[in-house]
C-alpha positions in Angstrom: 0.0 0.0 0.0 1.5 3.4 -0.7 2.3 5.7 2.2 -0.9 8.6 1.5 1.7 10.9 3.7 4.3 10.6 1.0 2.0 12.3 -1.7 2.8 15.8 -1.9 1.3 18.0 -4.7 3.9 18.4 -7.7 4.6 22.1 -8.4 7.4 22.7 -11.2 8.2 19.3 -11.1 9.4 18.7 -8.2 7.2 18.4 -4.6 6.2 20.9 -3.4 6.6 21.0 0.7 5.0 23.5 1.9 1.2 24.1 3.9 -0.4 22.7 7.0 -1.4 19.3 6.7 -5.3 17.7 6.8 -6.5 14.1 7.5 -7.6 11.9 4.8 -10.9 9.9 5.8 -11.6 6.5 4.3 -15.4 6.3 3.4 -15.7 3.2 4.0 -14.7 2.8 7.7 -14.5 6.5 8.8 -10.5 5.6 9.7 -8.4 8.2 8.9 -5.5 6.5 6.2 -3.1 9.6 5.8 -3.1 13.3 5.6 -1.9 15.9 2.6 -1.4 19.1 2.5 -3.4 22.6 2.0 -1.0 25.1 -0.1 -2.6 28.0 0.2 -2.3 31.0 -1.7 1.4 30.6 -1.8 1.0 27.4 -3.4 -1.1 28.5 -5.9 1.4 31.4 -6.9 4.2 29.4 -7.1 2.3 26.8 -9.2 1.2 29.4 -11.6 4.3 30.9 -12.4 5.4 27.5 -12.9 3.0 27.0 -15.4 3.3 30.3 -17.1 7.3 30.0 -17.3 6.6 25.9 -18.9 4.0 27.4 -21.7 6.3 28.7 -24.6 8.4 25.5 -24.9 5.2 23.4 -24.6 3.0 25.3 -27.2 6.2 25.3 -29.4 5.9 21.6 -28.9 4.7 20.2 -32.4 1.4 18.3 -32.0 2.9 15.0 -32.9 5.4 15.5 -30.0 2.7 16.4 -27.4 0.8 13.4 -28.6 3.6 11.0 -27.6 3.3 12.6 -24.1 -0.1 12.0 -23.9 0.3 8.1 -24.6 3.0 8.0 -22.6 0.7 9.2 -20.1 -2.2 6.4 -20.8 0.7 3.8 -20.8 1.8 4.6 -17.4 -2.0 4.8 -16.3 -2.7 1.6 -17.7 0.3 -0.4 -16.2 -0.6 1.3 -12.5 -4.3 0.8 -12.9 -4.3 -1.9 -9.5 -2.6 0.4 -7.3 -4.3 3.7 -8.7 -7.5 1.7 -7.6 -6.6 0.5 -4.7 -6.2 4.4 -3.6 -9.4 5.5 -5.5 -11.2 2.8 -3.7 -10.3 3.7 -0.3 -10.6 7.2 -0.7 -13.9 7.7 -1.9 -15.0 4.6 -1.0 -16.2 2.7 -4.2 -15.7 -1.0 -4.8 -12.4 -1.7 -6.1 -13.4 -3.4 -9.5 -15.2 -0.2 -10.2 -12.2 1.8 -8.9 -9.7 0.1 -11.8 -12.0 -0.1 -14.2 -12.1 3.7 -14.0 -8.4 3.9 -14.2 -8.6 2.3 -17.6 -11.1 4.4 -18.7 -9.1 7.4 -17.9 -6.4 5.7 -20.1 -8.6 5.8 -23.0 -9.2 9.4 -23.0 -5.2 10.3 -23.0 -5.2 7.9 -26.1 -8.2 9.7 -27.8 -6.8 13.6 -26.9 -3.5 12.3 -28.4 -4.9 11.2 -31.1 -7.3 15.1 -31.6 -4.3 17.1 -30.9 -3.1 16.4 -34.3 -6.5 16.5 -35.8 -7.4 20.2 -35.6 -9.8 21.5 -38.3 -10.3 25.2 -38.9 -12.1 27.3 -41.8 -10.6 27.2 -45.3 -7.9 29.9 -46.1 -8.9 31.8 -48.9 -9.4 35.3 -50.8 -13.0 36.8 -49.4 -11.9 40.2 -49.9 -9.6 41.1 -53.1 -5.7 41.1 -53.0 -6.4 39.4 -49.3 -5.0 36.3 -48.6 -7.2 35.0 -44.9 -6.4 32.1 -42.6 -7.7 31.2 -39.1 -4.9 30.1 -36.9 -5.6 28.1 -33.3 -3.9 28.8 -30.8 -3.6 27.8 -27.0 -4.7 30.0 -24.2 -2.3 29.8 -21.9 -2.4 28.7 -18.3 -5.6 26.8 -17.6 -6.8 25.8 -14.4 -8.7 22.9 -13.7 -10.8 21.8 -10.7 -12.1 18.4 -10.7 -15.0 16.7 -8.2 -14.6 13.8 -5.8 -17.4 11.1 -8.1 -14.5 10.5 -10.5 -11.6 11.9 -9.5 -9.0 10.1 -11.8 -12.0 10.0 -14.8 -12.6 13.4 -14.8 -9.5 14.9 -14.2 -8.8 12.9 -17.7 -11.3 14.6 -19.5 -9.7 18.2 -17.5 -5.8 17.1 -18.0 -5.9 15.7 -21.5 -7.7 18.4 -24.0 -5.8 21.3 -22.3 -2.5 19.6 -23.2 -3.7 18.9 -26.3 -3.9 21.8 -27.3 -0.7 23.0 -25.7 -1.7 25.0 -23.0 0.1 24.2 -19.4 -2.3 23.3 -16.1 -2.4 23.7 -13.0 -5.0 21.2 -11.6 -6.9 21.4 -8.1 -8.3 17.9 -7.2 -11.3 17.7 -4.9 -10.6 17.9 -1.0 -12.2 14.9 -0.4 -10.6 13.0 -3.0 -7.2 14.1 -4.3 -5.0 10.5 -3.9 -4.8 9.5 -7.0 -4.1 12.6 -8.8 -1.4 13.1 -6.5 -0.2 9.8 -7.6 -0.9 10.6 -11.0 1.5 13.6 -10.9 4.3 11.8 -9.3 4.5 8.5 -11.8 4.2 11.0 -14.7 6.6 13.5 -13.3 9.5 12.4 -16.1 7.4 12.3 -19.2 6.2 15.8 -18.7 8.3 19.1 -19.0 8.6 20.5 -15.7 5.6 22.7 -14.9 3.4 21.3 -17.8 0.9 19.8 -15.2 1.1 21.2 -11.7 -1.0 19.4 -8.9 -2.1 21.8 -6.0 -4.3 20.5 -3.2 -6.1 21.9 -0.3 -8.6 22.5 1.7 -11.6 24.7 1.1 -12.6 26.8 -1.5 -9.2 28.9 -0.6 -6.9 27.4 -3.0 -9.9 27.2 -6.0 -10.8 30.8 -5.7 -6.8 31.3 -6.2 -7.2 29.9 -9.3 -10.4 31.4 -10.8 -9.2 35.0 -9.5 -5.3 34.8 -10.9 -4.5 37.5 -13.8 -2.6 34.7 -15.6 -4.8 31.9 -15.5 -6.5 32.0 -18.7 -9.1 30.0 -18.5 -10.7 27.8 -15.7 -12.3 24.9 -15.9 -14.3 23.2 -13.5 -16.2 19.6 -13.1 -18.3 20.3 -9.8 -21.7 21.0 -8.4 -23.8 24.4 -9.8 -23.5 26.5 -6.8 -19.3 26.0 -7.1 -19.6 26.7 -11.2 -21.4 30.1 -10.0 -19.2 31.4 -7.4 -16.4 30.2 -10.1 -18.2 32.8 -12.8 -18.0 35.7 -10.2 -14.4 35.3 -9.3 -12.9 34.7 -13.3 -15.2 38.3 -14.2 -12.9 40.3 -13.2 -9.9 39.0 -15.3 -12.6 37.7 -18.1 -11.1 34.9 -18.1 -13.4 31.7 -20.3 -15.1 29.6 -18.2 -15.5 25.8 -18.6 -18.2 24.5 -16.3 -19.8 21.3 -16.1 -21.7 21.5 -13.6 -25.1 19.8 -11.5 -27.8 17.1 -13.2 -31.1 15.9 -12.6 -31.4 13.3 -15.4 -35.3 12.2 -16.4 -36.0 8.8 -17.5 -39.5 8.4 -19.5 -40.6 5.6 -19.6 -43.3 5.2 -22.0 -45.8 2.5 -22.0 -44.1 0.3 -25.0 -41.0 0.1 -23.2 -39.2 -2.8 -22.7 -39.1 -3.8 -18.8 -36.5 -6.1 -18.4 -33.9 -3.8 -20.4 -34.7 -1.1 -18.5 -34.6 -2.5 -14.9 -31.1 -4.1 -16.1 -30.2 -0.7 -16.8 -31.5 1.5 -14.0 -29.2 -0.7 -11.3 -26.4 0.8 -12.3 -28.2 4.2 -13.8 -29.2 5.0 -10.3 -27.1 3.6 -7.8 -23.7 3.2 -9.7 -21.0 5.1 -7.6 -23.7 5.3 -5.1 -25.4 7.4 -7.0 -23.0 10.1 -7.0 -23.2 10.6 -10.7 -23.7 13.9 -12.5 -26.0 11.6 -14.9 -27.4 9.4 -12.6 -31.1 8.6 -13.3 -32.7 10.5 -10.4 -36.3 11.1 -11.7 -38.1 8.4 -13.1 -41.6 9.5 -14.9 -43.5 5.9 -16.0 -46.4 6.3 -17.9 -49.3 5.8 -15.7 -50.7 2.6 -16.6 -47.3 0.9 -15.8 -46.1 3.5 -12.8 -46.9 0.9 -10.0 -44.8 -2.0 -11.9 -42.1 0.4 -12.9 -41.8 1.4 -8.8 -41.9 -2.8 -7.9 -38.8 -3.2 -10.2 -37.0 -0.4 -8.9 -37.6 -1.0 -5.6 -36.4 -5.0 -5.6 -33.6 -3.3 -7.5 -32.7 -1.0 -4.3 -33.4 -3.7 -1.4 -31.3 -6.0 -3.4 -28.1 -4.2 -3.8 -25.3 -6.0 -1.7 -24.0 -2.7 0.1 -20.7 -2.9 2.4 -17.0 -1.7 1.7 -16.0 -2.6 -1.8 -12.1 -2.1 -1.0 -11.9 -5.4 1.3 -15.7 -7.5 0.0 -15.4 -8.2 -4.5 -19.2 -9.4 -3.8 -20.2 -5.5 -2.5 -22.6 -3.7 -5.3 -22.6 -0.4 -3.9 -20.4 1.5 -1.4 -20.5 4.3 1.0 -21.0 7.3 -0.7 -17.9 9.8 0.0 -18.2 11.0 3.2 -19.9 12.0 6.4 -21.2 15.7 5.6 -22.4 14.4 2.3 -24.3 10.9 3.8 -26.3 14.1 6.1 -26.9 16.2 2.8 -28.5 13.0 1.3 -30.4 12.2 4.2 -32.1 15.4 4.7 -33.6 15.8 1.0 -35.2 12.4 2.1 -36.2 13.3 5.5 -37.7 16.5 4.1 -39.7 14.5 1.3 -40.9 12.5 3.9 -42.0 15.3 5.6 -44.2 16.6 3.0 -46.9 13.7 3.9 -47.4 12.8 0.9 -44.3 11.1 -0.8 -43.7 7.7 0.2 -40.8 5.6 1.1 -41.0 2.7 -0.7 -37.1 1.3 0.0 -34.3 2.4 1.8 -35.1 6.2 3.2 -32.7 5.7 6.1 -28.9 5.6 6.9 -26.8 2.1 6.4 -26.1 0.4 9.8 -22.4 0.2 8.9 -19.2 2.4 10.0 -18.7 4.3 7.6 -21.0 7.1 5.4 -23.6 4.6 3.9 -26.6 5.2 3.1 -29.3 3.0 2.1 -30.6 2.4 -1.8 -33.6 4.8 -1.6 -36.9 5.1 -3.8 -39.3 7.6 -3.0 -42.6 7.6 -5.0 -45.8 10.1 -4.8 -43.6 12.8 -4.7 -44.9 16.1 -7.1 -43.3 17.9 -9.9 -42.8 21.0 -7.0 -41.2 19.0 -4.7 -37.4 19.4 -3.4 -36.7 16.3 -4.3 -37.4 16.5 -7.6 -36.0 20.0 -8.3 -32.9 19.4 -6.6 -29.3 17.6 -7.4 -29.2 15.1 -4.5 -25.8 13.0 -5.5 -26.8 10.2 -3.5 -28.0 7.1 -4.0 -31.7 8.7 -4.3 -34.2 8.3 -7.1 -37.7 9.9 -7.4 -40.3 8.1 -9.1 -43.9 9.3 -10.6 -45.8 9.2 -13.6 -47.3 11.1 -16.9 -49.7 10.3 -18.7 -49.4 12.3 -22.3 -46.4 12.6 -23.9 -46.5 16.2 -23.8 -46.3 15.9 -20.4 -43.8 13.4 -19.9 -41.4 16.2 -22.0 -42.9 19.5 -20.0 -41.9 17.0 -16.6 -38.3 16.6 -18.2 -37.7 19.9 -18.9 -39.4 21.3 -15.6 -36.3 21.7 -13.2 -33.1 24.1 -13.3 -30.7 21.6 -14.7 -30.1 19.8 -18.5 -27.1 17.9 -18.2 -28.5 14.2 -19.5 -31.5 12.2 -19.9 -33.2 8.9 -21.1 -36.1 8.0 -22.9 -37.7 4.3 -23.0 -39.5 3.4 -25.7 -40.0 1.3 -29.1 -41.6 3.9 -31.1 -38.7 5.4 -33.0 -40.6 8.5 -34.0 -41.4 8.8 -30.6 -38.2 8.1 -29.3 -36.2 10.7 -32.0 -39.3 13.9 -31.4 -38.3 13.4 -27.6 -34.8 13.3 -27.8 -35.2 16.6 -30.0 -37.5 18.4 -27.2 -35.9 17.3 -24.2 -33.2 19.8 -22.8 -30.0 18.4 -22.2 -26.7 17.8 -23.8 -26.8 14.1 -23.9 -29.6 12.7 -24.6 -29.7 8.3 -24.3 -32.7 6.2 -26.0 -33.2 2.5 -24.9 -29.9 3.0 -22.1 -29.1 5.6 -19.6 -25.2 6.2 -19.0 -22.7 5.6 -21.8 -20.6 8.4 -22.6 -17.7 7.9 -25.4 -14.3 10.2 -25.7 -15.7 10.4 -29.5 -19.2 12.5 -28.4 -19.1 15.7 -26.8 -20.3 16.2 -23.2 -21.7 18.8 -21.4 -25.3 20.9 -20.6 -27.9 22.8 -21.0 -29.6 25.6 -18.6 -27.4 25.9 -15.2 -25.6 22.6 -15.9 -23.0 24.3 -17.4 -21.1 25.8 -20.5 -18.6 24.1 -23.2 -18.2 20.3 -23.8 -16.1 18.2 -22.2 -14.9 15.3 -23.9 -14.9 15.2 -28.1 -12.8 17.2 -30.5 -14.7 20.0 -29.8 -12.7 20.3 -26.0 -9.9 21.0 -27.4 -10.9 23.3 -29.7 -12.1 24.9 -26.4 -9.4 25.0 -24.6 -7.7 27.3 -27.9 -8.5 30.9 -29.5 -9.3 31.2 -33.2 -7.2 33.8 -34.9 -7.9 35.2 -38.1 -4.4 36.2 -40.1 -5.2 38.3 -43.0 -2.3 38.8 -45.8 -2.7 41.9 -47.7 -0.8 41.8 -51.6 -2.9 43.7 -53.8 -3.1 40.8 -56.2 -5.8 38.7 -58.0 -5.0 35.1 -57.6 
């Protein structure tokens, strides 16, 4: 096992020493496994600056060069994936099959980024003016900062790392407080393949060290994975350097389910749609609408679904399903939306609604049925192992239901009519949009939201041309060509 108090953020390549230190909790047993360190304002200086004096050589870097970097990168993930698991597992508490799997996943996305950085398109030069010669050039931004969330913290920090460097810029990268082990890790085992101050890993405590980031004149742009109330405070404090904002941000996914739908598909589906990663999932199917005449059976499945799930600690049990979810403060945030559903008198419990008898921050696999479009529960990102469950009876309804809350990150629709199926994918706001399933993504397909889940695409050839500028280079000569 490696020693968590060895792992010290990475700053210009080397470590990076100094901060007051802060206990790592393991989910899954409340022990505390190791501590790391908050670096504070200073740390965030240095790390800039690092970054700043590492950009020329790196955008001078030809594409093909940077590319090699970035498989390097997924190589070294790839062979590490066991102990880069083990560490995921016990720090945010998810079973350990899940945890590796992840790190291969992560892999994957270096491997694809590599493979866009030397893919860039751009509008044909030409003569739209006489005797002027026009081109668009891309070009990185510069510094980018990049704050990831605790769900995924090696997966997303993947889709945060790889299209930046891409594109050549230089990072410094913020993992979550609760969650930072193996992007620590991360920066260590890669320390030799990158140029010194390419990739600098900060970590701390609080919003201190984020709102650092956001607010520094030389971070160009910011980009966060995190919940919407983070994404907007992050908008206030880039204003006043304009810096471009990258935020995905909160979901409430729907999941219509129409009355052709096919049952046993769907229940296979909504195990892991709802309670994968404990249901701390920015996509995670939180609000189920069945059509009414099926509603009751749709509820039976999902509830077996939930009082079936073998719950315990993942890290030590290969049998365990679902784990804790990531830590104390957040097992209370998820059990007061469902204490104040209950409250309402008229939603119903109808499995789970209670904390896990184990050590540890578990909490039970939880449906709650005859709640109303108004309620908290339905209006409100939960990232718990939660899901809401009610019914429609029109299809204009079923959309208006969808479309009814504050978020648009993702949704599903379940049907066999593929007229049906295409008019509600169309109407339904959200920036992925699954028919039949509930969950895929694919470093191919951009990613991202509608409404207050966020602005820009994560993932896709379109991140990377996010994380550049577009210049246009015009060439006066006076001549027709």
């Amino acid at each position: 096992m490696i020693k968590i108090a060895t792992l010290k953020p990475i700053i210009g390549g080397n470590e990076y020493l100094s901060g007051s230190a802060f206990d790592v909790y393991e989910p899954a047993t409340g022990d505390v496994i190791g501590d790391i360190l908050d670096v504070g304002v200073e740390g965030v200086e240095t790390a800039v600056a690092a970054a700043k004096k590492a950009f020329p050589a790196w955008r001078g870097m030809t594409p093909k060069d940077r590319a090699a970097k970035l498989l390097a990168i997924a190589d070294t993930i790839d062979a590490n994936a066991e102990q880069l698991g083990i560490l995921e597992s016990r720090d945010v508490g998810k079973p350990l099959a899940d945890a590796v799997a992840e790190m291969h996943s992560a892999a994957d996305k270096y491997r694809f980024f590599a493979g866009a950085a030397r893919s860039m398109m751009a509008p044909a030069p030409g003569e739209y003016k006489p005797g002027i010669t026009s081109m668009v050039r891309r070009e990185p931004v510069g510094v980018v900062a990049a704050l990831t969330p605790w769900n995924y913290p090696m997966g997303l920090t993947s889709w945060k790392i790889a299209p930046a460097l891409a594109a050549g810029n230089t990072v410094v990268l913020k993992p979550p407080t609760e969650a930072s082990l193996t992007t620590l890790y991360l920066a260590h085992l890669i320390a030799d393949i990158l140029p010194a101050g390419v990739l600098n890993v900060v970590t701390g405590r609080g919003s201190t060290v984020g709102a650092a980031l956001a607010g520094h004149p030389d971070v160009a742009l910011v980009s966060l994975t995190g919940g919407t109330s983070t994404g907007k405070t992050i908008m206030r404090q880039a204003a006043d350097t304009m810096k471009i904002v990258h935020l995905e941000l909160g979901g409430k996914a729907p999941v219509l389910v129409f009355d052709d739908a096919d049952l046993d598909k769907f229940s296979a589906t909504m195990k892991g749609a709802v309670y994968r990663n404990s249901g701390q999932d920015c996509t995670a199917a939180t609000r189920i609408y069945a059509h009414e005449s099926i509603k009751d059976e749709v509820v039976e499945r999902i509830s077996h679904i939930a009082n079936s799930l073998v719950v315990g600690n993942g890290f030590t049990d290969p049998s365990v399903e679902m784990g804790p979810v990531v830590s104390l403060r957040q097992q209370e945030v998820v059990s007061g939306f469902v204490d104040r559903a209950r409250a309402t008198g008229h939603a119903r419990i109808a499995a789970g609604g209670e904390k896990h008898g184990l050590n540890g921050s578990y909490y039970a696999p939880t449906v709650v049925t005859n709640v109303r479009q108004e309620d908290e529960i339905v209006q409100e990102e939960i990232f718990g192992p939660v899901v809401a469950v009610s019914s429609f009876g029109t299809e204009e309804e079923a959309i208006a239901k969808a479309n009814g809350v504050a978020y648009g990150l993702a949704a599903s629709v379940w049907t066999r009519d593929i007229d049906r199926a295409l008019v509600s994918a169309a109407r339904i706001e959200a920036g992925t949009v699954w028919v039949n399933d509930h969950g895929p993504t694919t470093a191919e397909m951009p990613f991202g939201g509608y409404k207050q889940s966020g602005v820009g695409r994560d993932l896709s050839i379109h991140a990377v041309e996010e994380h550049m500028h577009l210049k246009h280079v015009a060439v006066s000569h006076g001549r027709t060509l």
